[in-house]
C-alpha positions as CSV (number, residue, x, y, z in Angstrom):
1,X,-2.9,-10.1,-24.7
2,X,-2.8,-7.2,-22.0
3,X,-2.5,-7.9,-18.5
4,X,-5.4,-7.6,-15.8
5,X,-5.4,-4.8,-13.2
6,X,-3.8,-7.0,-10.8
7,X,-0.7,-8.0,-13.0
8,X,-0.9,-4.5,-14.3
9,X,-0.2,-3.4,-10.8
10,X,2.5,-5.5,-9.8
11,X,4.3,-5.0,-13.1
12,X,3.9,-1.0,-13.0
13,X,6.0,-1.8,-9.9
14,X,8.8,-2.8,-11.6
15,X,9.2,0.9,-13.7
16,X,10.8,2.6,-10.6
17,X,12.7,-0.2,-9.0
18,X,16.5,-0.7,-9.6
19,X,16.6,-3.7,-12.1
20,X,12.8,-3.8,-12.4
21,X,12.6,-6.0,-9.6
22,X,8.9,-7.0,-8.7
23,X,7.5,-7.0,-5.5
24,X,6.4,-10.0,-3.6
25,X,4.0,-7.4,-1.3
26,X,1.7,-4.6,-2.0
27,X,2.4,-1.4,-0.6
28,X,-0.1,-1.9,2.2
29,X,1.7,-5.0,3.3
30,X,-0.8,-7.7,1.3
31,X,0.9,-10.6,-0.4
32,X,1.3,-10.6,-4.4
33,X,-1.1,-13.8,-5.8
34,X,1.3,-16.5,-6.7
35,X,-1.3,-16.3,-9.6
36,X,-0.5,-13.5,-10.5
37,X,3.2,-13.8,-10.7
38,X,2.8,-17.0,-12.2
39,X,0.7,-15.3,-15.3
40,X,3.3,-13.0,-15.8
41,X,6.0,-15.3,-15.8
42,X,4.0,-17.4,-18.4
43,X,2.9,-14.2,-20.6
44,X,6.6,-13.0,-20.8
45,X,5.7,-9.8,-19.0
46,X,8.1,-11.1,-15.8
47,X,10.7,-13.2,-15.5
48,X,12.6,-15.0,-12.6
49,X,15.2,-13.7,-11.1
50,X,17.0,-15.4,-7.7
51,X,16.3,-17.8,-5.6
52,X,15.3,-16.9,-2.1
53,X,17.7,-19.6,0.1
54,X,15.4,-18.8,3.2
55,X,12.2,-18.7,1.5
56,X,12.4,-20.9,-1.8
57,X,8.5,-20.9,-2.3
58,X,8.7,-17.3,-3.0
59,X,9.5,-16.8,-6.6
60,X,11.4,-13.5,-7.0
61,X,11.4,-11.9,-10.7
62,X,12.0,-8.9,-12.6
63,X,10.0,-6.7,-15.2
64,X,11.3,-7.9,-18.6
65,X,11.3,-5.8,-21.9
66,X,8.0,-7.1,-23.4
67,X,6.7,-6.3,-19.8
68,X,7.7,-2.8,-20.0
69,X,5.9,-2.6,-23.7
70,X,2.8,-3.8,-22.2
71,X,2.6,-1.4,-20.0
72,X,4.0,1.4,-22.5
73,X,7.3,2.0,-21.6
74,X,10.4,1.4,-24.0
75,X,13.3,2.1,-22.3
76,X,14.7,0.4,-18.8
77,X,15.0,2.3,-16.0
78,X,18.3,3.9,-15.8
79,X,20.4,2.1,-13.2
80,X,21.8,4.0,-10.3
81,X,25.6,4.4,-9.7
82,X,27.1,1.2,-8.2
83,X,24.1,-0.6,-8.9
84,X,24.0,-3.7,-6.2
85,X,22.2,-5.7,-9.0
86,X,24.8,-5.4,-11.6
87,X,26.9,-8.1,-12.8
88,X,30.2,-7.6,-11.1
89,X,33.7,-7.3,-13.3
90,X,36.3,-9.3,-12.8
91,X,39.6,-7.7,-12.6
92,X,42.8,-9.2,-14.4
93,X,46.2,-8.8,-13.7
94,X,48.0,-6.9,-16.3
């Protein structure tokens, strides 16, 4: 299955963004179809990411791997130093 110009567009999104985070706007300020994000979701293309505590009808997500081979890419973006989205270590005392 290949997604329609309107998931394609939101998931092309994801390429440039740290994580692949997907937006919940357009660049022009337009909200992104729940639809939308929905099919994604359920085609595997997009997957969910946090909660928003503020706004929990708003479902944030992320590109996933078979999202980036729909759209033709194969490798993740490469994440930027101190990456805000990366799991954080733990330190241990030696």
């Amino acid at each position: 299955m290949r997604p329609t110009e309107p998931q394609r567009r939101y998931l092309e999104r994801g390429l440039s963004q740290p994580g692949g985070k997907l937006p919940l706007f357009y660049a022009d300020g337009r909200e992104v179809a729940p639809r939308t994000i929905q099919a994604c979701v359920a085609n595997g293309w997009a997957e969910p990411w946090f909660r928003n505590p503020v706004k929990p009808d708003w479902l944030v997500c992320r590109l996933t791997d078979r999202g980036r081979m729909v759209l033709g890419h194969t490798e993740p973006p490469a994440s930027p130093p101190g990456n805000a989205h990366a799991p954080k270590q733990r330190r241990t005392k030696a």
